[in-house]
C-alpha positions as CSV (number, residue, x, y, z in Angstrom):
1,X,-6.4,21.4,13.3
2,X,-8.7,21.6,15.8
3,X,-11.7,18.9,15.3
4,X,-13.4,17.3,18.3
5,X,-12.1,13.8,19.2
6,X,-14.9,11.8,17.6
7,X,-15.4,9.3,14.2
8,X,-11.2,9.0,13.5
9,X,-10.2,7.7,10.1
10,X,-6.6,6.5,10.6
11,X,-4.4,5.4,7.6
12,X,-1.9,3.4,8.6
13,X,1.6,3.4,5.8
14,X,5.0,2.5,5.8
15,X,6.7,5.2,4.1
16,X,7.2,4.0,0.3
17,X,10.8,3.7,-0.6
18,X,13.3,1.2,-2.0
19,X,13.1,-1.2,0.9
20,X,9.3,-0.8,2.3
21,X,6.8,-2.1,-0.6
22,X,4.6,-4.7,-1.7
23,X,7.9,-7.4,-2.0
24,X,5.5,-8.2,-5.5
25,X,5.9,-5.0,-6.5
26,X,9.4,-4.7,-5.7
27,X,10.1,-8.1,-7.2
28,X,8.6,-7.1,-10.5
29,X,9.7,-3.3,-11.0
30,X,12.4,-3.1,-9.0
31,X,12.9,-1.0,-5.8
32,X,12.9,2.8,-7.2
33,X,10.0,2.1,-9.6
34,X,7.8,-0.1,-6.9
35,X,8.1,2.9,-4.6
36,X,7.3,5.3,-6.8
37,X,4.3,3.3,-7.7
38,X,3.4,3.0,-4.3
39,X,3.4,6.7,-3.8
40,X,0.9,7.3,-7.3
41,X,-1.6,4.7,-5.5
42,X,-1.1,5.8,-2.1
43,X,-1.9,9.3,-2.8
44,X,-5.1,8.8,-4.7
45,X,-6.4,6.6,-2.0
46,X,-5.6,9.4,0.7
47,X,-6.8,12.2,-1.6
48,X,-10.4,10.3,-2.2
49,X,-10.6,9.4,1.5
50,X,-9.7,11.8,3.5
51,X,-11.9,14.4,4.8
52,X,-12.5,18.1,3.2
53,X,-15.2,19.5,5.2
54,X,-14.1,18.3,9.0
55,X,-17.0,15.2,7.9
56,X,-14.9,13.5,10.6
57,X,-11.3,13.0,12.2
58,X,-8.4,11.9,10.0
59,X,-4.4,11.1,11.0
60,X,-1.8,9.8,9.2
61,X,0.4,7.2,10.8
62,X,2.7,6.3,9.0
63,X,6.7,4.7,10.2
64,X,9.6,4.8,10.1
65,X,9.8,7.9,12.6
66,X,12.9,8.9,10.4
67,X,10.9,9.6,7.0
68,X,8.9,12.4,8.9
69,X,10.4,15.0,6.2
70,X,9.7,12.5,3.1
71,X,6.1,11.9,4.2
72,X,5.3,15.7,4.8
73,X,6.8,16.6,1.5
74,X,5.1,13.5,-0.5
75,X,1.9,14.4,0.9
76,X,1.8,18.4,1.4
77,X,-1.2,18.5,0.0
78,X,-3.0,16.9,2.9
79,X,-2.4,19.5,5.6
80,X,-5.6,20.8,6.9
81,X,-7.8,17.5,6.0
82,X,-5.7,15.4,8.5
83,X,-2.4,15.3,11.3
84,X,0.5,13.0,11.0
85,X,1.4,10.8,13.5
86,X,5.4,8.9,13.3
87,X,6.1,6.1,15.0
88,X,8.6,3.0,14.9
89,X,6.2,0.5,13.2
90,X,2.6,1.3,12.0
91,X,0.9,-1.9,11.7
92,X,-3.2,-1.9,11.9
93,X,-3.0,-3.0,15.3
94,X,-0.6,0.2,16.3
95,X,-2.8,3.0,14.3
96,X,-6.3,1.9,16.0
97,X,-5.0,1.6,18.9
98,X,-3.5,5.1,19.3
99,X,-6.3,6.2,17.8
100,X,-9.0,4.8,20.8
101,X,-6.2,5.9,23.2
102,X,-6.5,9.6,21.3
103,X,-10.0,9.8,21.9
104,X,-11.8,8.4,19.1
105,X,-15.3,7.1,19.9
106,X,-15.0,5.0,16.2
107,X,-12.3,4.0,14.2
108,X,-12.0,3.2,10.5
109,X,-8.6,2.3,9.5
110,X,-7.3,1.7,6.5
111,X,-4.3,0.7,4.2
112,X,-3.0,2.9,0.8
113,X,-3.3,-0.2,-2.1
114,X,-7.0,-0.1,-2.2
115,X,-8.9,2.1,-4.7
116,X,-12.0,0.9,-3.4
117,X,-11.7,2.8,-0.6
118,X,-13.0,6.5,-0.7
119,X,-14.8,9.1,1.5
120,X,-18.5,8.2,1.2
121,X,-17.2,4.4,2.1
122,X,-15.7,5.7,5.3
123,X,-19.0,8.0,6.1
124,X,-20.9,4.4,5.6
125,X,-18.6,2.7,8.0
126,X,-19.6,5.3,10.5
127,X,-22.8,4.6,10.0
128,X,-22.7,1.2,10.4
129,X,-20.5,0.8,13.8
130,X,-24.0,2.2,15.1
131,X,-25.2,-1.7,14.6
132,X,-21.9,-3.0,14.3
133,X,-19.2,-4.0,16.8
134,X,-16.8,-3.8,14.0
135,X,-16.9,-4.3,9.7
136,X,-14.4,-6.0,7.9
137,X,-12.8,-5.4,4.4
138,X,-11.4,-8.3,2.8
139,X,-8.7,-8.3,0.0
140,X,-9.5,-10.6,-2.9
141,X,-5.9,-11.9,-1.4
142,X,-6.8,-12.8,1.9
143,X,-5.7,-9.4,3.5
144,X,-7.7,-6.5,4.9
145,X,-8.0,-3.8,3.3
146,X,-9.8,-1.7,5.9
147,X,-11.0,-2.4,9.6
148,X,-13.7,-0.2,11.5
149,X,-14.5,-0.1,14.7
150,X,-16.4,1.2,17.8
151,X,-14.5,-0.1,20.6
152,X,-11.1,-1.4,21.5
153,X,-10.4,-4.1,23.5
154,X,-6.7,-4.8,25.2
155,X,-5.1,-7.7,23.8
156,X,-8.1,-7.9,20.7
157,X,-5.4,-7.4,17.6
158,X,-2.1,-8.9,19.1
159,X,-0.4,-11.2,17.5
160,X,-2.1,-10.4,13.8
161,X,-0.1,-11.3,11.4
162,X,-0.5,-8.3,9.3
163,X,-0.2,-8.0,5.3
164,X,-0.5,-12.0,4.4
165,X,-3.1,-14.6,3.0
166,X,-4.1,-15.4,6.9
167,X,-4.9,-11.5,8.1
168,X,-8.6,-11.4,7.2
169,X,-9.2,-14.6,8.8
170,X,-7.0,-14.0,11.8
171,X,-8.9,-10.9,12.7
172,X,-12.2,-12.3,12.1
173,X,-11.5,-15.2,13.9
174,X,-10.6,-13.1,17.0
175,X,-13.4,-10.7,17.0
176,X,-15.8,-14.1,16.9
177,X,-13.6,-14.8,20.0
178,X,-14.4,-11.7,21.6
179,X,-18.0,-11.9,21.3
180,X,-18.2,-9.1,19.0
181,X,-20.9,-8.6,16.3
182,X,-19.2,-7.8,13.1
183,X,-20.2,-7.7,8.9
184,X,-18.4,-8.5,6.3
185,X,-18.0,-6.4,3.3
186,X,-17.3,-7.2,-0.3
187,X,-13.8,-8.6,-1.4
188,X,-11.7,-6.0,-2.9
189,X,-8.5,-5.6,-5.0
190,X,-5.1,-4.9,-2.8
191,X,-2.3,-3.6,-5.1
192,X,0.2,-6.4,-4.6
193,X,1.6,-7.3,-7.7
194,X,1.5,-5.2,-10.8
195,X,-0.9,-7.2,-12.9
196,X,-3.3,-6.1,-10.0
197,X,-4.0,-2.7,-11.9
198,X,-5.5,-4.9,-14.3
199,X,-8.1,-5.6,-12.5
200,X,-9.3,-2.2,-11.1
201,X,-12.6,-1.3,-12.4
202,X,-12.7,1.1,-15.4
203,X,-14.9,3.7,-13.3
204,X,-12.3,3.9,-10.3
205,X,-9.3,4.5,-12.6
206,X,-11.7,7.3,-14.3
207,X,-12.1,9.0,-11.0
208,X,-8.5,9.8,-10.9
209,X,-6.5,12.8,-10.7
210,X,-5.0,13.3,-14.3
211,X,-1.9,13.9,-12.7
212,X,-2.1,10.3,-11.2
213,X,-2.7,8.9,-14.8
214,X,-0.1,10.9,-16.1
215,X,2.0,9.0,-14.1
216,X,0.9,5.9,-14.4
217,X,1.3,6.6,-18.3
218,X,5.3,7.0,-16.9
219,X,5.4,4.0,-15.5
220,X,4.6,2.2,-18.1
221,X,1.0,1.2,-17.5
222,X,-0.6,3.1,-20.3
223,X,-3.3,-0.3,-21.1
224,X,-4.6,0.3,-17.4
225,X,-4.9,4.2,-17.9
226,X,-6.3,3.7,-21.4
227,X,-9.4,1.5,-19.6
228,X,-10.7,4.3,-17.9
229,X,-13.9,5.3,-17.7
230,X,-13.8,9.0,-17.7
231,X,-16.3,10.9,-15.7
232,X,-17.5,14.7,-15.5
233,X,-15.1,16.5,-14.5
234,X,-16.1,18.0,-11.0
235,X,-16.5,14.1,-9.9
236,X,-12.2,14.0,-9.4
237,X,-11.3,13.4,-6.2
C-alpha cells in the first residue's frame, strides 16, 4: 500500500485469545468467550476507524509476533485500508514510537475497547495537533483510550504504566513535564468488564455492523443489542 509517510493512525492490540484480555472480561466470561468478545469489539472499532479513501496512514501493531497468522485471518478484511506491523509487546508507548521512527509527521493511536472512537474522530485529531502538542482521551476508568500526537520526544512515554486507573494521569503528568501544550477530551467508556456494554450509547451500538450484533446476540448480550438505535442503512460503518 503505497501512501506517503504523513498523519499515521496506529492501533496498538494484543492479539485476543484465552490468555491476553481485559482480566474483567476474562474473569467474568471465561477465557474462550472474553476473547471472542474482544474480537466482536475490536473489529468494529478498527472497521469505523480505519481509513477507506487513503484520508491518512493506518498500521496495525499488534503482539505477540507469533499470532501473525491469527491477526491476518481475524482481520482480512482490513487489507488495503492499513499494514500490520508484529512485534514482541505493543504497548502505546511501542506503536507511536515506531510510528515517528516510520515517518509519520502526526500520530493518533489508539486501543480496540473504545466505540467512541471512529474515522471523523481521528480526521479531528489531525486537525487539532495543528494547535496542539498532543490530545488526550481519557477512559471513564482512568485509562486512555487514544493519544495523538505531533512530535515524539526520547524518553517522553517510558515508564507508563499502560492499561490501569493511573495511565491517563501518568501521561498527562509527563507531557506537563515536557512543556508540551496538550487538550483534554471527553471521558469515554473502555470495555473492561462486561456490564460496560451497558453503558454504550444507544446510537453507537446502532451504527454497528449487523453481523457484530449478531454476535453479540451469541454471546449472550441480547438487552445491549436490543438498545440500539438503528440508523439508515448507508450510515454502517
Amino acid at each position: 500500500m503505497n501512501i506517503p509517510a504523513r498523519n499515521t493512525l496506529v492501533a496498538a492490540l494484543n492479539y485476543p485469545d484465552t490468555l491476553s484480555c481485559k482480566p474483567g472480561l476474562s474473569a467474568a466470561l471465561g477465557g474462550a468467550k472474553a476473547a471472542q468478545l474482544s474480537r466482536v469489539i475490536g473489529e468494529q472499532v478498527l472497521r469505523q476507524s480505519l481509513p477507506v479513501a487513503n484520508e491518512f496512514r493506518a498500521t496495525i501493531y499488534y503482539a505477540p509476533e507469533e499470532s501473525h497468522r491469527q491477526v491476518e485471518r481475524w482481520l482480512a478484511w482490513a487489507r488495503g485500508r492499513t499494514t500490520f506491523e508484529s512485534h514482541a509487546t505493543a504497548t502505546p508507548a511501542d506503536a507511536i514510537h515506531w510510528a515517528f521512527d516510520h515517518g509519520a509527521s502526526k500520530v493518533v493511536q489508539i486501543g480496540t475497547y473504545c466505540l467512541g472512537v471512529d474515522r471523523p474522530l481521528v480526521e479531528r485529531l489531525f486537525e487539532g495537533l495543528e494547535q496542539d502538542a498532543a490530545i488526550v482521551g481519557p477512559g471513564d476508568n482512568g485509562d486512555c483510550y487514544l493519544l495523538a500526537l505531533r512530535e515524539y520526544r526520547p524518553g517522553l512515554l517510558d515508564g507508563i504504566p499502560w492499561g490501569t486507573p493511573d495511565t491517563c494521569e501518568a501521561v498527562m503528568t509527563r507531557l506537563e513535564a515536557a512543556g508540551m501544550d496538550f487538550e483534554v477530551m471527553e471521558d469515554e467508556v473502555i470495555i473492561e468488564q462486561p456490564e460496560d456494554l451497558a453503558r454504550i450509547s444507544p446510537n453507537l451500538l446502532g451504527v454497528m455492523r449487523p453481523n457484530v450484533r449478531e454476535q453479540l446476540r451469541i454471546l449472550g448480550f441480547e438487552d445491549v443489542v436490543a438498545r440500539a438505535n438503528m440508523p439508515n442503512e448507508d450510515t454502517l460503518v
